[in-house]
C-alpha positions as CSV (number, residue, x, y, z in Angstrom):
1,X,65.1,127.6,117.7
2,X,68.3,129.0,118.7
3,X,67.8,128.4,122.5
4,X,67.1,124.7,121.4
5,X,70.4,124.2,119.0
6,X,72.8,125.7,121.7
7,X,71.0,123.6,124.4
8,X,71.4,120.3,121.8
9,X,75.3,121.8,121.6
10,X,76.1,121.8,125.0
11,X,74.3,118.5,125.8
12,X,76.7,117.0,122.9
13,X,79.4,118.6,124.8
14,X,78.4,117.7,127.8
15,X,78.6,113.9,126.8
16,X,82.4,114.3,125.0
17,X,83.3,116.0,128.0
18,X,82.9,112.2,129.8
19,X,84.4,110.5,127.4
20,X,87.9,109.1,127.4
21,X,89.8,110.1,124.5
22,X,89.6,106.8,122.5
23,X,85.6,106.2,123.4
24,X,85.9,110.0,121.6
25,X,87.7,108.1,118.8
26,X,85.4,105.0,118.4
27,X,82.3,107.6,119.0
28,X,83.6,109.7,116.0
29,X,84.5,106.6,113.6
30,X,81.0,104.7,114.5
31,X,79.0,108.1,113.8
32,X,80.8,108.4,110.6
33,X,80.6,104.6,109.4
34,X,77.2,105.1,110.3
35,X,76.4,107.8,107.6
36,X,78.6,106.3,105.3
37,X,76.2,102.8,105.6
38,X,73.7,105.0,105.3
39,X,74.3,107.4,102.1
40,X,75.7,104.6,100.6
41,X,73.7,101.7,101.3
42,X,76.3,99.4,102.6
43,X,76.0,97.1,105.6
44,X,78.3,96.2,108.0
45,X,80.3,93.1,108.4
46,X,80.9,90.8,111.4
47,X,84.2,88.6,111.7
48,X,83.8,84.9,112.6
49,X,85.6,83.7,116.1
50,X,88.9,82.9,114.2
51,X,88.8,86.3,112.2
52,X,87.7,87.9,115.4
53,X,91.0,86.5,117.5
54,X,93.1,87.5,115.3
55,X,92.1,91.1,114.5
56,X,91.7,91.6,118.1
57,X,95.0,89.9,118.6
58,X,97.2,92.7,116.6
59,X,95.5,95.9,118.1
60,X,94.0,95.1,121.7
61,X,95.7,92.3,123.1
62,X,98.7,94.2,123.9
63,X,97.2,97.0,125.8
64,X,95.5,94.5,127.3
65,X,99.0,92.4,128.1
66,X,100.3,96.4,129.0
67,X,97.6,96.8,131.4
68,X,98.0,93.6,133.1
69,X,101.5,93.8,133.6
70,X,100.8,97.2,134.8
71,X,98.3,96.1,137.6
72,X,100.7,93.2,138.4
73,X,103.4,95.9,139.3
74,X,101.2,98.2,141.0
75,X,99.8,95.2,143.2
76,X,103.3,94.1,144.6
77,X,104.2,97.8,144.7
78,X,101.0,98.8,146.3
79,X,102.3,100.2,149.5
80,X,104.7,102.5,147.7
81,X,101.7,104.1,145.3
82,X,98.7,106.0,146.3
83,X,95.2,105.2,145.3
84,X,94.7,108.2,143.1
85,X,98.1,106.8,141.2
86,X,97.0,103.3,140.6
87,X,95.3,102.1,137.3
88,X,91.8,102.3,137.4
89,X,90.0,98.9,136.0
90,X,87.2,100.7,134.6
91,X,89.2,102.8,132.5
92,X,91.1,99.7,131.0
93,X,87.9,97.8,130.3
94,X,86.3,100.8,128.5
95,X,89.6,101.7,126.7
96,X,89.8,97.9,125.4
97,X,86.0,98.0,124.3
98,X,86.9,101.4,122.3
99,X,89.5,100.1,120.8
100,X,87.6,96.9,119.9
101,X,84.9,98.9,117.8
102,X,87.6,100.8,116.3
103,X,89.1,97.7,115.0
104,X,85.7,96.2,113.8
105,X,84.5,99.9,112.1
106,X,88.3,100.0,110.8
107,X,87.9,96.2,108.9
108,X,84.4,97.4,107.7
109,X,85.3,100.6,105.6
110,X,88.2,98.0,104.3
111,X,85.5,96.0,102.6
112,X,83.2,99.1,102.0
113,X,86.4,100.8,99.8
114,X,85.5,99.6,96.6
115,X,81.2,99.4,97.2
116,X,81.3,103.4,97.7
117,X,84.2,103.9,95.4
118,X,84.2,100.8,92.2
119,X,87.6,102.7,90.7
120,X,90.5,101.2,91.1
121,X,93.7,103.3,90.6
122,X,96.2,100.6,90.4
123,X,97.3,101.7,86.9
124,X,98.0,105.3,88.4
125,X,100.0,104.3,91.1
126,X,101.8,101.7,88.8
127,X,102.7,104.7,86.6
128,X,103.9,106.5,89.6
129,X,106.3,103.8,90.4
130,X,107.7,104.1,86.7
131,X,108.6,107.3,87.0
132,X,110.4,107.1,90.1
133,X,112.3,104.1,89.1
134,X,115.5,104.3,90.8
135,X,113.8,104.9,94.3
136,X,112.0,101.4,93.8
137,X,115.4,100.6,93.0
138,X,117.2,101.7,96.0
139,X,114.5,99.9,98.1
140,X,114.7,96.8,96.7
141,X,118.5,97.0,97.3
142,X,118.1,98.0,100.9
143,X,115.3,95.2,101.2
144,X,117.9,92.3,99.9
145,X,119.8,93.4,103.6
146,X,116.9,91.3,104.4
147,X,117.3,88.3,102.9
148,X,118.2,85.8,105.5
149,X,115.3,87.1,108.2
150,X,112.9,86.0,104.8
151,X,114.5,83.3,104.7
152,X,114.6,82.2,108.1
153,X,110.9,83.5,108.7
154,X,109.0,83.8,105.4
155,X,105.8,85.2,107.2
156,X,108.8,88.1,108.4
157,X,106.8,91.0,107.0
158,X,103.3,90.4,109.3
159,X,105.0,88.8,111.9
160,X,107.4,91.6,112.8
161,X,104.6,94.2,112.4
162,X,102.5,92.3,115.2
163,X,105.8,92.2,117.5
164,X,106.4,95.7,117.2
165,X,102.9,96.1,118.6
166,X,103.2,94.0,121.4
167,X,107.2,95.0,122.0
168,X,105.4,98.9,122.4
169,X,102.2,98.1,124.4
170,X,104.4,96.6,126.8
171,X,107.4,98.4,127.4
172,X,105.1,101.4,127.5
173,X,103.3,99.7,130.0
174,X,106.4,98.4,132.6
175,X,108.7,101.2,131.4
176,X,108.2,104.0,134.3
177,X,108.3,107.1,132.6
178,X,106.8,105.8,129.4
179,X,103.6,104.3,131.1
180,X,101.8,107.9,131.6
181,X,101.6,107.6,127.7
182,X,100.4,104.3,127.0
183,X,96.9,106.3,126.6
184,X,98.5,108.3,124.3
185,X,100.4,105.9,122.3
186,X,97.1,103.4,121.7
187,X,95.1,106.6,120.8
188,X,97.2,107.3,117.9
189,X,97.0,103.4,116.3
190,X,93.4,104.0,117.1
191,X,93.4,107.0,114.4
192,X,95.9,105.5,112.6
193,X,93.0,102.7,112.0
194,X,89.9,104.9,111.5
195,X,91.7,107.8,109.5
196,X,93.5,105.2,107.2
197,X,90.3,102.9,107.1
198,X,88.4,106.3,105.9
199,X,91.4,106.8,103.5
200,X,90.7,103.4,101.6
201,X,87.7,104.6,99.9
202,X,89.4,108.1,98.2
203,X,91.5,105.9,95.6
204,X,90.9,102.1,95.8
205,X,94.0,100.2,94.9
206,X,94.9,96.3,95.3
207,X,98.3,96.4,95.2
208,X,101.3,95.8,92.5
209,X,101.2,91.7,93.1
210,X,97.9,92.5,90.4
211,X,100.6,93.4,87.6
212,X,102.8,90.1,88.9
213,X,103.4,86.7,87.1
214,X,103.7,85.0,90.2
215,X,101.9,86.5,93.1
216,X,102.1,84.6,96.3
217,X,98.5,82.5,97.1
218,X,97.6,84.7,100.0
219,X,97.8,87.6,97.3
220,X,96.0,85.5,95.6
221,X,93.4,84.2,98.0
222,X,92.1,87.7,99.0
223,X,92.0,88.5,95.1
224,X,89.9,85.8,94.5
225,X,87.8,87.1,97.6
226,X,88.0,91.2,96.5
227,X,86.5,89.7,93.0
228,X,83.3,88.1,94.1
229,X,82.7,90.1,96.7
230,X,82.5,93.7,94.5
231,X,80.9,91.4,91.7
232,X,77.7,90.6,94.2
233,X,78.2,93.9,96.3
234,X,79.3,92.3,99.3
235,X,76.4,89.5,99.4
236,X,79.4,87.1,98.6
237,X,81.0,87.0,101.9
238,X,82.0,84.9,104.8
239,X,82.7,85.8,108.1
240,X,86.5,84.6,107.7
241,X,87.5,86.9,104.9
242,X,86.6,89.5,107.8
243,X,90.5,91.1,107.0
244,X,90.8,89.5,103.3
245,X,90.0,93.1,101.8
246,X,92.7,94.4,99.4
247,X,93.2,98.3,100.3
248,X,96.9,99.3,99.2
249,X,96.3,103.0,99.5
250,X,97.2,104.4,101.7
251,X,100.1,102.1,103.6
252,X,99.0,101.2,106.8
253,X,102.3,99.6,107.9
254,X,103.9,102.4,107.2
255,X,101.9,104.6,109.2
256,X,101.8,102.6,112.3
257,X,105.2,101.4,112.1
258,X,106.1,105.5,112.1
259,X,104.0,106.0,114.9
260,X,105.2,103.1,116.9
261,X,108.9,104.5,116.6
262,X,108.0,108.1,117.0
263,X,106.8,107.2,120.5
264,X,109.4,104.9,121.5
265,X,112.0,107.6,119.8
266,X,110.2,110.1,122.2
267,X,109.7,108.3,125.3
268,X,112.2,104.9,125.6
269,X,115.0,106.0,123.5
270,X,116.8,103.3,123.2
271,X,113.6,101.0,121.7
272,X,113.7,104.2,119.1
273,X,116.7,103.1,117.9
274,X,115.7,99.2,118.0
275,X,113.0,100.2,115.6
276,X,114.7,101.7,113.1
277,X,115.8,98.4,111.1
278,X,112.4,97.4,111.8
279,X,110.7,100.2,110.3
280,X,113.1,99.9,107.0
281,X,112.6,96.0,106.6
282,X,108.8,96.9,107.1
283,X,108.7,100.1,104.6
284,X,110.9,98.3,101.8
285,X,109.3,94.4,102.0
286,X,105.9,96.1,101.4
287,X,107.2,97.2,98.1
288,X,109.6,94.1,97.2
289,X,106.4,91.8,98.3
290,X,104.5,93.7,95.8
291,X,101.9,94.7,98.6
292,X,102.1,98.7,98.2
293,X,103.4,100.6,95.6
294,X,105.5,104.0,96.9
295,X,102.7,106.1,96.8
296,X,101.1,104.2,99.0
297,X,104.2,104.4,102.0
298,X,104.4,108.1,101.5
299,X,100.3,108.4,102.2
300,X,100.9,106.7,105.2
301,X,103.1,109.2,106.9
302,X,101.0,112.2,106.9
303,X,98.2,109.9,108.1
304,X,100.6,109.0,111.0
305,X,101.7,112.1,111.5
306,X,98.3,113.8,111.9
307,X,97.1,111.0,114.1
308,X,100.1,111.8,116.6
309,X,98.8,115.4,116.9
310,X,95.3,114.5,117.0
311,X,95.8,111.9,119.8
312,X,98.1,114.7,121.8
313,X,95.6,116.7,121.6
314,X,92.8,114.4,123.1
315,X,94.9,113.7,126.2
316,X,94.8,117.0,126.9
317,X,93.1,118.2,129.8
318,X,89.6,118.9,129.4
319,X,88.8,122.8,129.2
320,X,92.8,123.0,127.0
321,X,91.0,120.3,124.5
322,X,87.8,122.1,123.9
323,X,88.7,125.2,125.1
324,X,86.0,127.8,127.1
């Protein structure tokens, strides 16, 4: 019995060992949504072509754009670079397919938050945000700064966290020092993703807009959605409310917009300091929108922060990763 469980163990092993670290990533996530379906008897969901597009659209198209660019460069510079140093097509196509089932396992536990967990903590958070008044004070001060960017482009708060996305994937992916960690860089969104998606089923939340006289009709649209689909347990659903599921806790913004200006501070300095304004109009209009309460920004950083070290650690060679 033995002999056969550390035969099973080094087969399992064996199999990580070919992995690339974000296959190890979507490997991990799909084995764990898998028991989750299981334990909990929850199915999973699929997006229709317009949901699809645009989930895709914020996490894979610019590695995708990255990796192009990359091969373009290469190509005219191909008598200056070795084969060995060139970027291997296989690895981009099975690095884009990772990342795809990350996104779709990452909307599913979204929708699965409140089917395994039906409590909603909104009340707790909201209490938390009382007793810190003058810090949702200071950011709604700081997040006036903003004012003429919301004016100018009401959509502001999604449309500068896609940019910042696409701005990364592909300055990591021209930038010449930078592009040896465009692996590392898209591994930690991907944890980013499955740890936070994982993290919306501890203590369900909507959001503040709940508590709000006047919420705005997207708010209001995926409330509508949230409602029916936990009243018929997820038979009421359509394959465009794919990313309509209301998860406040823990920020996700937060946690990528962290990671994507920890990389750029480390790597392409002077896109660290770009991002700083970018990160603070992100962090405060999640609050002054009424998306997230501050509990939900300071959950976001440790997630952020682990998946940094996590994906560091995945890009390490082989025997330092899993040791003898």
């Amino acid at each position: 019995m033995v002999l056969l469980i550390k035969k099973l163990w080094m087969a399992v092993a064996g199999f990580f060992r070919q992995l690339l670290p974000l296959e190890i990533i979507a490997v991990a996530f799909l084995g764990t949504a898998l028991l989750i379906s299981t334990i909990f008897s929850v199915r999973f969901y699929f997006p229709n072509g317009e949901s699809a597009v645009f989930a895709l659209g914020h996490y894979v198209l610019g590695f995708v754009v990255a990796s192009a660019l990359l091969l373009l460069i290469c190509w005219i510079k191909r008598k200056n670079i070795s084969p060995s140093s060139r970027p291997n097509l296989g690895i981009i196509a099975r690095t884009s397919i990772a990342m795809a089932m990350v996104v779709f396992l990452h909307f599913n536990c979204k929708l699965w938050a409140q089917l395994v967990n039906p409590m909603l903590f909104d009340g707790w958070y909201k209490g938390t945000d009382h007793m810190i008044r003058p810090v949702r004070d200071a950011i709604l001060f700081m997040n006036y700064g903003f004012s003429p960017l919301k004016a100018w482009r009401p959509g502001a708060y999604h449309e500068v966290f896609v940019l910042m996305f696409l701005v990364s994937f592909v300055v990591f992916g021209l930038h010449p020092v930078a592009r040896q960690h465009l692996g590392k860089l898209t591994s930690a969104i991907a944890l980013v993703l499955a740890i936070g998606g994982l993290s919306y089923m501890i203590g369900p939340a909507w959001g503040p807009f709940v508590y709000s006289s006047s919420p705005q009709l997207i708010q209001k649209t995926m409330g509508a959605f949230q409602a029916e689909f936990i009243r018929s347990h997820g038979l009421g659903y359509d394959g465009g409310y794919f990313l309509s599921a209301l998860a406040a806790m823990p920020s996700l913004h937060a946690a990528h917009a962290f990671v994507l200006w920890a990389y750029a501070r480390r790597y392409v300095r002077w896109l660290g300091y770009l991002y700083v304004p970018l990160v603070i109009f992100i962090c405060t209009e999640a609050v002054a929108s009424e998306w997230h309460y501050i509990i939900d920004l300071l959950c976001g950083l440790p997630i952020a922060y682990g998946s940094i070290l996590l994906a560091e650690r995945l890009h390490r060679p082989v025997n330092e990763r899993v040791g003898p």
